[in-house]
N, C-alpha and C positions, 0 to 999 in steps of 0.2 A: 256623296262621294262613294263609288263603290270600281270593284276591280275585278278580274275572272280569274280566279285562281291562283292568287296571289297574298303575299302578306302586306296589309295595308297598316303603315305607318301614320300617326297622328299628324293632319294636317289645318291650320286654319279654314273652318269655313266660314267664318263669319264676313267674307268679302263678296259673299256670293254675286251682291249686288252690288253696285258705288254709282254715287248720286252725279248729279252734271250738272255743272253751272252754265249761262249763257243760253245762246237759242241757238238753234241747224243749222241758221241763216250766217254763222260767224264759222259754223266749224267746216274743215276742211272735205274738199266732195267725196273723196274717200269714207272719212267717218260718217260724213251722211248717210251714202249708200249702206254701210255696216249698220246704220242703227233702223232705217226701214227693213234690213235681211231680216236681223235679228226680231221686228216687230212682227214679221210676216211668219216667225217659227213661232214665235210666242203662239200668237195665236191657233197654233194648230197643236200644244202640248196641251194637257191637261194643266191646270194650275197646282199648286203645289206649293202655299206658304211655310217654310222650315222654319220661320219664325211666329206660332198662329196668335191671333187674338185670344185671349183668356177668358171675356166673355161669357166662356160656358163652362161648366164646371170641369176641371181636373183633378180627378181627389188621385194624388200619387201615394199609393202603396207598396212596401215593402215585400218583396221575395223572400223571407224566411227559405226555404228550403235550398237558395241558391248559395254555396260559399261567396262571402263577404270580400268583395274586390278590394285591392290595394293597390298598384303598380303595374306597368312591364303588360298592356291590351295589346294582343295586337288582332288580325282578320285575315282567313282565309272566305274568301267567297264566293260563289258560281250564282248563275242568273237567280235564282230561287233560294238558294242555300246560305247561308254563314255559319262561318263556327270564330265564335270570341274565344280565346284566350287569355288566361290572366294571370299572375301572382298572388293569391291566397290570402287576403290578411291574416295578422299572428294572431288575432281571437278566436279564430276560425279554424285554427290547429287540430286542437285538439278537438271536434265537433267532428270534424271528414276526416283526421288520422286512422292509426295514427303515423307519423311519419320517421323518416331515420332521422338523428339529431344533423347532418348535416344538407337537410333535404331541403329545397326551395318549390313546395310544392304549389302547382299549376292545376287550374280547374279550364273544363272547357265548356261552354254552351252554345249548344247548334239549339240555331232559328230558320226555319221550317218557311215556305210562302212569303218570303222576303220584296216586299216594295220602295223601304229606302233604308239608307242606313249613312252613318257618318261618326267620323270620330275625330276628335280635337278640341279647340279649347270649348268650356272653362274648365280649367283643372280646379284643385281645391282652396286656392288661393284665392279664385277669384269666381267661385259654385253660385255667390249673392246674384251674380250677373242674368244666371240661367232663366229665362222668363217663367217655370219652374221651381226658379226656388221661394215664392212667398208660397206656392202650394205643399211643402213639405218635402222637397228635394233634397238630399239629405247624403254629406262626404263619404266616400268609401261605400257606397251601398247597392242593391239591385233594385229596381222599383219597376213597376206596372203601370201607366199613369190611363184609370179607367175612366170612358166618357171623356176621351181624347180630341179635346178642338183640333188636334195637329191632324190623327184619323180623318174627322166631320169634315175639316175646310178643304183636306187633299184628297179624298176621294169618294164618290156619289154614295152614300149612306145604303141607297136601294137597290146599291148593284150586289153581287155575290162577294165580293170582296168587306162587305160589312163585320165579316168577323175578323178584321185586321185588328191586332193589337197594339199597343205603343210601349216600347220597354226603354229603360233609362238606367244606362250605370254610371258610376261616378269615379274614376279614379285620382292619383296624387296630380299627374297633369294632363289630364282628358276626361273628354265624359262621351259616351260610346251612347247614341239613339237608333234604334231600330224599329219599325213597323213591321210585323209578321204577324202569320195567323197563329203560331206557337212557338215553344222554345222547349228545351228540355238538358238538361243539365248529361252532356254526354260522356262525363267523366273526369278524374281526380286523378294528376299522376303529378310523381317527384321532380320531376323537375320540367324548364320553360322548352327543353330541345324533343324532351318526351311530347308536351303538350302540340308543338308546331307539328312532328311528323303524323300524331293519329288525325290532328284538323286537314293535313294536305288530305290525308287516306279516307278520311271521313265526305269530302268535296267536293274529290275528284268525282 
């Protein structure tokens, strides 16, 4: 899911795909012809499992240095760029403070060489789901997940794009995935209308 310039809202992607019952020979010649278009684009994208075999190792790791997400992500984007926005968790106060007692303070993280990105479920309720979380996946948190099957199986290992990394946040109801070649924590401000205007300025 991604968007140009805009603030992207958590959406289900888990639909990406939906399975079909029956054979071509029953379905109406309309949806025939749609499912040969669509087999003839296929073939001509790169493939790109968002959901990868696990296989091979993903050891996900924690971003210490990133304030600790809680709520309230949302996404400014442009073809190569993102910048996440978020609400602070209250552990994390006092670490990036310090703040005014009535402040709701917002952290932002621009990612850099951006190839995918998505944001929606599983929120925290149901984070067991994430194919991710028997490797350490982990509520409220920033992680890195290095030796990324999702990396390996979406893009040619030998091309320049190899130093694509795979990052993983996890909030109350979303978990935000991005591939980029880096990311950098572009700032700590009081409040969520503070964080949306410097991510448009930061974007654009």
């Amino acid at each position: 899911m991604s968007t140009i310039r805009g603030i992207v809202r958590p959406i289900d992607p888990m639909g990406v795909t939906h399975g079909h019952t029956g054979t071509d020979s029953h379905a109406p010649r309309e949806v025939r012809n749609y499912r040969r278009k669509r087999g003839r684009i296929a073939q001509r994208q790169p493939s790109m499992n968002i959901n990868p075999d696990l296989s091979q190792q993903d050891e996900v790791v924690l971003l210490d240095a990133v304030p600790g997400p809680a709520c309230e992500p949302f996404l400014v984007a442009s073809e190569r760029r993102i910048a996440l926005s978020y609400r602070i968790a209250d552990a994390d106060f006092e670490r990036f403070g310090p703040f005014d007692d009535d402040a709701e303070p917002y952290c932002m993280i621009l990612f850099t060489g951006t190839d995918f990105h998505r944001l929606g479920p599983p929120g925290d309720d149901a984070l067991d789901m994430h194919p991710l979380a028997s490797r350490g996946l982990q509520s409220y948190s920033a992680h890195e997940v290095v030796n990324s099957s999702l990396v390996a199986e979406g893009w040619d290992v030998a091309s320049p794009q190899a130093s694509l990394r795979h990052f993983v946040f996890t909030f109350m109801d979303a978990t935000f995935e991005c591939v980029a070649v880096d990311y950098t924590v572009a700032g700590v401000f009081g409040s969520g209308d503070i964080a949306a205007r410097e991510a448009f300025a930061l974007v654009r």
